[in-house]
N, C-alpha and C positions, 0 to 999 in steps of 0.2 A: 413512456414510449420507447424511448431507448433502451432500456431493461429489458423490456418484454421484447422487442424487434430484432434484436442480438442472440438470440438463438436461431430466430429463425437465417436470420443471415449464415448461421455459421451451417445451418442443415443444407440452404442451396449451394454452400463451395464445398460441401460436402460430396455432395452429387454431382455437380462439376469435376473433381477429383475423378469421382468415379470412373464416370463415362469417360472423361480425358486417357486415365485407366487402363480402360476395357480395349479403349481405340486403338491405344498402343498396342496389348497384349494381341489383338486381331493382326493387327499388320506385320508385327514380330513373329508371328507363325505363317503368316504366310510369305514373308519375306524370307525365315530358313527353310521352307517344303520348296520355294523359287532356287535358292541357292545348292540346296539336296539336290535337288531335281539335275542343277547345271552339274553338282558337282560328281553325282553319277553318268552323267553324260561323259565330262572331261574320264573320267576314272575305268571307265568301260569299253572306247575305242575299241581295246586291245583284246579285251572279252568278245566284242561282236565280230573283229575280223577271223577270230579264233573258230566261232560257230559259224563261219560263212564257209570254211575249209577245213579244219580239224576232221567231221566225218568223212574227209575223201583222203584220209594220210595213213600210211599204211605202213606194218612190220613185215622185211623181210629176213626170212629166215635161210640161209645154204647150206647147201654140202656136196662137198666132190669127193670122192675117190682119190689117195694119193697112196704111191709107194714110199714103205718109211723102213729102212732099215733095222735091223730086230736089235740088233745092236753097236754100239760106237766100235767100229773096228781098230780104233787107236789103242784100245781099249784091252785087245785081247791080247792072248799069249801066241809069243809064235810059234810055243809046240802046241797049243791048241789047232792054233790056226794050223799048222802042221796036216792035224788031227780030222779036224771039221771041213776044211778047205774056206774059202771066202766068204762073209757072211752075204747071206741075203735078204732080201727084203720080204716085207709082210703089207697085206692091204689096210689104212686107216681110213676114216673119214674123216675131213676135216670140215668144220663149220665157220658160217660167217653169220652177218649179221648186218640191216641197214634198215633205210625208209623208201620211202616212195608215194608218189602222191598220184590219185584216180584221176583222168583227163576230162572223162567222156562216160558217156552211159554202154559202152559196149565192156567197160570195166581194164581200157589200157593204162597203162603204171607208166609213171615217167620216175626212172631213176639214176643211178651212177651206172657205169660202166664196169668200174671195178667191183662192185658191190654184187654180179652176176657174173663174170666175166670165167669161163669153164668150170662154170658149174654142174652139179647134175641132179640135182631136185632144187625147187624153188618152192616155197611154203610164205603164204600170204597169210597175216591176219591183219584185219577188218578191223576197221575205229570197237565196233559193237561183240568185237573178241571172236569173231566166226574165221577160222580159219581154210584155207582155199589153197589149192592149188595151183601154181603159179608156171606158165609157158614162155619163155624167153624168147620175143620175136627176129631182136637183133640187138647188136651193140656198136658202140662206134668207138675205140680206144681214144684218136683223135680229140672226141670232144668231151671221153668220159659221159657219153649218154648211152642208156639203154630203152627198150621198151622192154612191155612184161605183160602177159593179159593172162586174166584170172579166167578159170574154166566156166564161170556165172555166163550166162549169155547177156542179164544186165544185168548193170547195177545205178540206182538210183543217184546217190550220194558222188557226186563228183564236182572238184574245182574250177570254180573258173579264172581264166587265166587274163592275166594283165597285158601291159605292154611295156616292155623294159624299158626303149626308146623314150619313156616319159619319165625316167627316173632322175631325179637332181640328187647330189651331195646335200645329207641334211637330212632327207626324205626316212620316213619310220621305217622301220625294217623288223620281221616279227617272224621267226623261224620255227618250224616247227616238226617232229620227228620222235625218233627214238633213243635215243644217245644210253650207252650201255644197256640198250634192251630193257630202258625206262619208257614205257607209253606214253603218250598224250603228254610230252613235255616242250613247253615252250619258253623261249628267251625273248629279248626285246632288245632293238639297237635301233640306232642308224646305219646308211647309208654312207659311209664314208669315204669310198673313191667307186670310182667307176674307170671301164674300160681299164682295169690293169692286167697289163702282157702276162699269162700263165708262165712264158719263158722266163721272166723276172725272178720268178719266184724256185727257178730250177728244175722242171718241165719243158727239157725241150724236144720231146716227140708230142707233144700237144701243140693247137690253134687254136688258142681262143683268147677273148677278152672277158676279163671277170669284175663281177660286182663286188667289192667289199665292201664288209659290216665288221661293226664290233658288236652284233648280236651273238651269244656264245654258242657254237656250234662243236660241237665232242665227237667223239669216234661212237657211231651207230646213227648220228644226223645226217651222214651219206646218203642222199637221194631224194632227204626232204625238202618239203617245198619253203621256201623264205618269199614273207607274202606281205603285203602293201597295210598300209591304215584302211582301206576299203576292202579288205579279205579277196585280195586278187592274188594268186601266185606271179611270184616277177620274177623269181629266179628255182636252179634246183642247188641245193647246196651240196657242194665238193670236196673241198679240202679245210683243215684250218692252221694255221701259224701261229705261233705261243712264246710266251716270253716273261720274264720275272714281272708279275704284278697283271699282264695284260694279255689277249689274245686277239687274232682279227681273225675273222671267217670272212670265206670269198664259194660265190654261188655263181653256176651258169645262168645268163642272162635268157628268160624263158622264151623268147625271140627265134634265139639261136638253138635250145633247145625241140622247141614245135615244129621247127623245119627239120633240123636234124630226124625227128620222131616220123615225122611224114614222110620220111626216102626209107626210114627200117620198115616202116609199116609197109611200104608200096615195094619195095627191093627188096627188104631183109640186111640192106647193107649203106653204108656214106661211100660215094668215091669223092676223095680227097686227089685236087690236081695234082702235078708232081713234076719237078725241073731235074732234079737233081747236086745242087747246088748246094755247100757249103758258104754261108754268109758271115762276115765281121762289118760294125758298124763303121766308117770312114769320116772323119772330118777335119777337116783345116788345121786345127791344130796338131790330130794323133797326124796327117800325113805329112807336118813341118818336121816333125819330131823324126818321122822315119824318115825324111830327107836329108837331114842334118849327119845323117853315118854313114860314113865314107863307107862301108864293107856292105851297105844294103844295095843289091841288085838291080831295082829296079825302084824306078822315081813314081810316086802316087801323086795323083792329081789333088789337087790343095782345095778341095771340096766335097762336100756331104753325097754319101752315095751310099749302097749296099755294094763292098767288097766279096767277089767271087775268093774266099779262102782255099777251096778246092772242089773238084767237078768228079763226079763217083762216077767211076767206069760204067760204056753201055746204058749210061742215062741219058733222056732229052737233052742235057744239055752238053754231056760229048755227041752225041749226034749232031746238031746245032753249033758245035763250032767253038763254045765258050771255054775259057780258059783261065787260069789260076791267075789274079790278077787284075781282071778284068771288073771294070766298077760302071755295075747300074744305075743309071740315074730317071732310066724311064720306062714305065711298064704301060704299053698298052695310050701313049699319051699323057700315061699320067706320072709327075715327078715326083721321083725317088730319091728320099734321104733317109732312109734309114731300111735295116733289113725287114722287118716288120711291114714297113709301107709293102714290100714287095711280097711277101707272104699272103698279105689280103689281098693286092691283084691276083695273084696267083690262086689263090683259092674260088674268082670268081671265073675263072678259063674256065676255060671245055674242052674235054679232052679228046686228045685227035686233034684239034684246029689251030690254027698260027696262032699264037700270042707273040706279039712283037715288042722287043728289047734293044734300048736305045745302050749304048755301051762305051765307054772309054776306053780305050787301048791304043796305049803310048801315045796318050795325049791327044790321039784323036778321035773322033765320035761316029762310032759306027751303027747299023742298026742289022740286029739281028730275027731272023723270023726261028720260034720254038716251039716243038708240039710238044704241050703237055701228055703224059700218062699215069696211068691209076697209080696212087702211093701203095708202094709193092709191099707187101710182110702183111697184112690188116685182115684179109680170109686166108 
């Protein structure tokens, strides 16, 4: 009995084997097609916000007209020169090169400012390589924004835009553009500061606050749009700063860009307020330090303000009274310590209308009424 029954026993743990087996092999494949599955999820993000706006981002192409002398006059002989008389000049063209991203189905481009800025052709290509002619609605130095619309009466293919307002430090940041007249090239970062002072960075005929990335951004990503993990444009990208080993890029925040774009499109033009005002930062400590020297003039109040450095003739604010000196600490109600704070009241005036300035001079606190006017040089 037990002879004969020991085979049969060893056939059923045979087949138990089996099936134990098979069970396994079932669940192991569908346990990696679960894990594939997630792990082209995680790995694709950056692929799907790409197709959510990569078709609306666009190459532009410039050129203006420039005088260029035929040759270096240092150069020449002075019995030539004698000879020839003074050299003169000849006509070139010169070319430029950027991005720009499609808004809207009417086919408007949101780009840099500088990337158009006296131009005199504008040449669009299209994600799909059609290239277009390109009309320059308006530009705003100020903010480094332009508009731009393509001769198409529509076009299909356009981004949709985010809200900056919603952006945290941390948050993905996924640019995208032309960077040396490379197409369809994208980089991948964070988010790593917001709201930094363009002035900071040595711009100071600009106003704005910028988002920085360390997503890499090159010379011809001017204008491109830098977009969210959900394929929303959040910013347009401007400028970038480089350094051994690392770079940051910093993007207009699209917020401040779509308003901007909404006054060229309806104006043709931004009026930016304007005081007239020379500003230095003031505080407790820099004004102990100037009190401390017998040969300085005039004693600075031993608190945080925006310092009036100096007031440019025939401006709002020699009209108005203000004076070299003189330290803001309130615009409009609201308190001022730093020149910055008072740059953003300012920028929300109206021009023509009282903006009122709470002031320190010699120690006492006056208040001043100043009518802004358009910042002059810009048309």
């Amino acid at each position: 009995m037990n002879i004969i029954g020991y085979p049969k026993i060893k056939f059923v743990n045979l087949i138990q084997i089996l099936t134990f087996a098979c069970f396994c092999i079932v669940n192991f494949a569908l346990t990696t097609e679960v894990f594939a599955l997630d792990s082209n999820i995680n790995h694709n993000f950056v692929s799907s916000a790409v197709k959510n706006v990569g078709p609306a981002v666009v190459k532009i192409d410039t050129e203006r007209l420039v005088e260029r002398q035929q040759f270096d006059p240092t150069l020449l002989d002075p019995l030539l020169r004698d000879l020839l008389g003074e050299p003169g000049t000849i006509p070139d063209r010169e070319r430029g090169q950027g991005s720009g991203v499609i808004i809207d189905g009417d086919g408007l481009i949101l780009t840099n400012a500088h990337v158009v800025d006296r131009v005199d052709d504008v040449s669009v290509t299209l994600a799909d390589g059609t290239i277009c002619d390109g009309q320059v609605l308006g530009t705003d130095s100020i903010t480094d924004i332009a508009l731009v619309k393509i001769n198409e009466s529509t076009y299909s293919n356009f981004a949709p835009l985010g809200n900056s307002e919603d952006l945290e430090v941390g948050d993905w940041a996924i640019a995208l553009g032309t960077p040396y007249g490379l197409e369809k090239t994208v980089t991948l970062g964070i988010v790593s500061s917001l709201h930094r002072d363009i002035n900071s960075l040595g711009f100071s005929d600009k106003r704005l606050d910028l988002i920085q990335t360390d997503a890499a951004i090159n010379p011809g990503n001017s204008g491109g749009p830098l977009i969210n993990s959900n394929g929303e444009v959040i910013g347009i990208n401007t400028l970038v700063r480089s350094g051994p080993g690392a770079g940051l890029g910093f993007a207009i925040p699209i917020n401040l860009a779509k308003n901007v774009s909404d006054q060229l499109l309806k104006n043709g033009e931004v009026v930016h307020p304007y005081l007239g005002v020379q500003l230095i930062s003031l505080s407790p400590k820099i004004a102990k330090e100037h009190n401390k020297d017998p040969n300085s003039l005039v004693q600075l109040p031993e608190r945080n303000g925006a310092l009036i450095q100096s007031v440019i003739p025939n401006s709002p604010a020699e009209k108005a009274g203000l004076r070299r000196g003189d330290l803001v600490i309130a615009a409009e109600n609201i308190s001022i310590n730093e020149p910055k704070a008072l740059l953003d009241e300012v920028e929300k005036a109206q021009i023509g209308k009282v903006f009122l300035l709470n002031v320190l001079r010699n120690n006492k606190e006056i208040q001043i009424n100043i009518k802004p006017e358009p910042l002059p040089g810009l048309t």
